[in-house]
N, C-alpha and C positions, 0 to 999 in steps of 0.2 A: 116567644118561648121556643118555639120549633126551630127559628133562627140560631136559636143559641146551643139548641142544641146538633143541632148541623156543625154548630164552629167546632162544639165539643168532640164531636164525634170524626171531625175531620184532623182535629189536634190527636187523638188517642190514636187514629191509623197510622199517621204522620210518626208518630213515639212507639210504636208495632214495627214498621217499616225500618226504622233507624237501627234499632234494638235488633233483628233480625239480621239487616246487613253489618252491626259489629259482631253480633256473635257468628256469621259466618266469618268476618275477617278472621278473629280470633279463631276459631277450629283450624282455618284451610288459610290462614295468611302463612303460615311456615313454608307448606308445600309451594301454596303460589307463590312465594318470593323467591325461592330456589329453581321453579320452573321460569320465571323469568331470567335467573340469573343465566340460565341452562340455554336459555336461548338470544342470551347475548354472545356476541363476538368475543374471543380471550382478550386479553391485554396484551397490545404488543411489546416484547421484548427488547430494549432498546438497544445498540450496539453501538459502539463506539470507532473509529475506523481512523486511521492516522494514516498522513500523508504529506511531503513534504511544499509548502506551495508554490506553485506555479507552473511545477513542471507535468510529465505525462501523467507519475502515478496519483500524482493532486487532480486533474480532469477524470481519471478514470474512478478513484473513490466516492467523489463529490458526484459522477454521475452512477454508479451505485446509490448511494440517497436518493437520488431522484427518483430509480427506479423504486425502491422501497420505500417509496411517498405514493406511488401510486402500484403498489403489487397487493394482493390478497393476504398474503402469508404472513403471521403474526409476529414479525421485527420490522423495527424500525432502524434506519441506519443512519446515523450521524456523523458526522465533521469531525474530525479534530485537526490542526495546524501542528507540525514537529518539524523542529533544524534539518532533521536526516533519519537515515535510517536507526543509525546509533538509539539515539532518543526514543524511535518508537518502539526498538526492544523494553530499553530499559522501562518504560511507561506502561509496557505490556506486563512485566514480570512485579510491576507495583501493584498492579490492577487498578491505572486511572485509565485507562482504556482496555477494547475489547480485542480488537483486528488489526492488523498492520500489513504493511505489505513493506518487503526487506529484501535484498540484495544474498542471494545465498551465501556469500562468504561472509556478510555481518552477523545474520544468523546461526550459523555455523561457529562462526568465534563467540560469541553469544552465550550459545547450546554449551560448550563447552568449554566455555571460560579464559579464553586463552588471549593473547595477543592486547588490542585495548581492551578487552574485559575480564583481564585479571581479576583484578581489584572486585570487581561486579562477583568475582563466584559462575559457576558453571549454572546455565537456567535448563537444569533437565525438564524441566515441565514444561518447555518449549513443543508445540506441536502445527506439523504441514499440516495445510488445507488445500489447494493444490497451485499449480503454478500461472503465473500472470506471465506478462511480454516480458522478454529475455531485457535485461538492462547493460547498453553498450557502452563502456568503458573511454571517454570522449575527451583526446587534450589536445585542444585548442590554440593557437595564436595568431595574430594580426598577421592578413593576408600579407604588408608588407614588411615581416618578422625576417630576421636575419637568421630564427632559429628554425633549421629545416627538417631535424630530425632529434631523435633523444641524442644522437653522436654531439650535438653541435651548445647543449645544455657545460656549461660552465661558469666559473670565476660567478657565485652563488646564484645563478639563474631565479627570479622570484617563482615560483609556483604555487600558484593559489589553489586549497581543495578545502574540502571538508574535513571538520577535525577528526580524528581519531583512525578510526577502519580505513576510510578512502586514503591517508595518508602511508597506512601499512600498506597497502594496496601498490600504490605510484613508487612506493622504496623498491618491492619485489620487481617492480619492472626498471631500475632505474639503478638497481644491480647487476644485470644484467647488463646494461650498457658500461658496468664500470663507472656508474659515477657514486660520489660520496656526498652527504648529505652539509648541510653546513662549508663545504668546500666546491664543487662544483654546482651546488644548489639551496636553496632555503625554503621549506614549507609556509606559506601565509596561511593562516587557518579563515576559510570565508564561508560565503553562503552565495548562493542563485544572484539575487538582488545587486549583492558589494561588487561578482565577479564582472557582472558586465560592468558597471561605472571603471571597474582598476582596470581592464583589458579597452575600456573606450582612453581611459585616461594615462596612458601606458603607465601605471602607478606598479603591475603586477606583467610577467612574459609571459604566460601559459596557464589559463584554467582550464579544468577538469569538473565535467558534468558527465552523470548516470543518467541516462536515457534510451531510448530509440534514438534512431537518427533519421530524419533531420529533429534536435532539442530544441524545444518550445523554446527555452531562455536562450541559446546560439539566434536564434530566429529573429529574436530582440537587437538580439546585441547586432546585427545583420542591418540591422535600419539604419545603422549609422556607421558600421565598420566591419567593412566585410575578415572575413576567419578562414581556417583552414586548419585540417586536424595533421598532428602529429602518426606514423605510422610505428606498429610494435612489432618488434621482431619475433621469430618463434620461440628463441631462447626465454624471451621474457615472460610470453603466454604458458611456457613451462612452468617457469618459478613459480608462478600463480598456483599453478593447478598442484603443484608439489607439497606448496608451504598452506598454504590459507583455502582454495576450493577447487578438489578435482574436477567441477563441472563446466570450468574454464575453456571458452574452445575459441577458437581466430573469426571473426565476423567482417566483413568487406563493407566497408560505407562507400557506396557510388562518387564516383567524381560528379562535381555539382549539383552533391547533396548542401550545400554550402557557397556562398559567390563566389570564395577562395580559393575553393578547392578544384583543383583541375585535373584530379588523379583520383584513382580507388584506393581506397587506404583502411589497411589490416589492423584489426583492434579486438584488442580483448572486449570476449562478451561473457556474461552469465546469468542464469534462470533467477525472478524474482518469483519471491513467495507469499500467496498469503496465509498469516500466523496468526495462531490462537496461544491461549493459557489450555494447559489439558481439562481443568478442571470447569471451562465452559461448558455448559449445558451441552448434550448430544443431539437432541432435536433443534437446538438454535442453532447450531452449528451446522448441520443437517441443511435447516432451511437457507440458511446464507449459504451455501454452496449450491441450494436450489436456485436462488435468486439471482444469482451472477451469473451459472450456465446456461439457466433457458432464459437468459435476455441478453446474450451475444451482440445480437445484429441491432438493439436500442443501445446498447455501450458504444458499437462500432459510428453511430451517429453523432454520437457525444464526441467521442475520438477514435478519431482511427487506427492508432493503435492497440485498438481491442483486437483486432483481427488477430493479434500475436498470440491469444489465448487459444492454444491448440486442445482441443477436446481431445484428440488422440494421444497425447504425450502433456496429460497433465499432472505425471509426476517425474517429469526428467530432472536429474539432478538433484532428488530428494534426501535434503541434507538429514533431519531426524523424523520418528515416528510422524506418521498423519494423526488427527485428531479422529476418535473412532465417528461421529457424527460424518465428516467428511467420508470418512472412509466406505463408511454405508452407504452412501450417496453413489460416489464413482463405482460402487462394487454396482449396487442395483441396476445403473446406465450401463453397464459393460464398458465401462474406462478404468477399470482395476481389474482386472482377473487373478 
């Protein structure tokens, strides 16, 4: 009997005990679940970031992810694959992506709708964040090319580039020489990949790549056929800067930057940018501008072209409005006064 009443008595504390710890859930689970929520980590905010592949600005985005794989600050940064620059505007102004990084005169036509992006409408909610390595203006041909300058381009010379922008681009310089499209010349519309195969396979005379110099894809196409860049004269770094982007200015690529090349040679250059939607968040924007400046020197290991992101003049050539998140940023560092 005293057995049984042991079980009893040990079943009714057991049913005290239970009953005690629900109804404390129940008073105090509200508070406690909001004090835990309170003490997790936010959600990181993902961002999206376009670039085209293979070349510098593909190495330098792709290693941005990295670093916001392993950074504190609450985004996440991702991939995206685009033809060019073209594309990453337009993909920007859809919102299937977040970031881009752009060529200031694509940008610029862009913003303001003009040139290839009639048709598109002017994207005033286009906004700077600030600027990446200058992108160098690169036309190319076979080291043993009969064609030595833009003077020597005729009787439809093939010229491979990127559709749209870059092709406005190569006209204003190619005016300048006095030549005519369709008569001393024909546009191939290509990409990174097509141009080395047509320049190995003489299928195309002279492509044109946006880069630093020496070009990730020149470097390829180098294994098996050495190159050598076309030089641009001032008249035609005018045009540029007249028609499509005053930030246009004459850049010198070393001789033997290239196997081919055995001279210095004068080429259009101009500021890349990275771009947002206005209407992105200002503290994510904020932190993505935090993220990319203080991790310089782990970019600069990824590629070395990181080194071109001047903290001092990280708004040269600032085609429209900065995004206010950016803007706070470079004010607080003292890179915006």
């Amino acid at each position: 009997m005293k057995k049984m009443n042991k079980v009893v008595s040990v079943l009714v504390l057991t049913a005290m005990v239970l009953m005690l710890i629900s109804g404390c859930g129940s008073s105090a689970g509200s508070s406690g679940g909001n004090d835990q929520d309170k003490q997790k980590p936010a959600a990181n905010t993902q961002l999206r970031i376009m670039s085209t592949s293979g070349g510098d600005k593909y190495f330098l985005t792709t290693g941005i992810c990295k670093i916001s794989d392993d950074s504190s600050l609450p985004i996440k940064v991702v991939h995206q694959t685009v033809a060019g620059d073209a594309e990453a505007v337009r993909r920007l102004k859809a919102e299937t992506a977040d970031i881009g990084m752009a060529n200031v005169f694509v940008a610029s036509m862009f913003y303001n709708g003009t040139y290839t992006f009639e048709k598109d409408g002017a994207f005033k909610e286009m906004r700077a964040l600030f600027a990446g390595p200058s992108a160098v203006a690169q036309f190319a041909v076979r080291a043993d090319s009969p064609v030595k300058s833009f003077e020597d381009i005729k009787n439809k010379t093939r010229m491979a580039t990127f559709m749209g922008a870059s092709q406005v681009y190569t006209k204003l310089i190619l005016d300048a020489y006095g030549k005519q499209e369709n008569v001393d010349y024909i546009f191939i519309s290509s990409n990174y990949a097509d141009m080395a195969d047509q320049i190995k396979d003489k299928t195309v005379d002279v492509i044109q790549f946006w880069s630093g110099a020496p070009c990730p894809q020149a470097e390829n196409i180098e294994a098996d056929v050495p190159i050598r860049l076309l030089p641009v004269n001032d008249q035609a770094i005018e045009n540029i800067k007249k028609a499509i982007d005053p930030s246009a200015y004459p850049a010198v690529v070393k001789a033997g930057t290239y196997k081919g090349q055995a001279e210095d040679v004068t080429v259009p250059a101009t500021p890349t940018y990275f771009i947002a939607r206005a209407n992105t968040d200002e503290e994510t924007i904020y932190n993505f501008t935090q993220l990319v400046l203080e991790n310089l020197d782990e970019l600069v290991k990824i590629h070395p072209l990181a080194k071109e992101i001047d903290i001092n003049n990280l708004t040269q050539g600032l085609p429209f409005p900065l995004h206010p998140g950016a803007e706070k940023y470079l004010k607080e560092k003292g890179y915006l006064k």
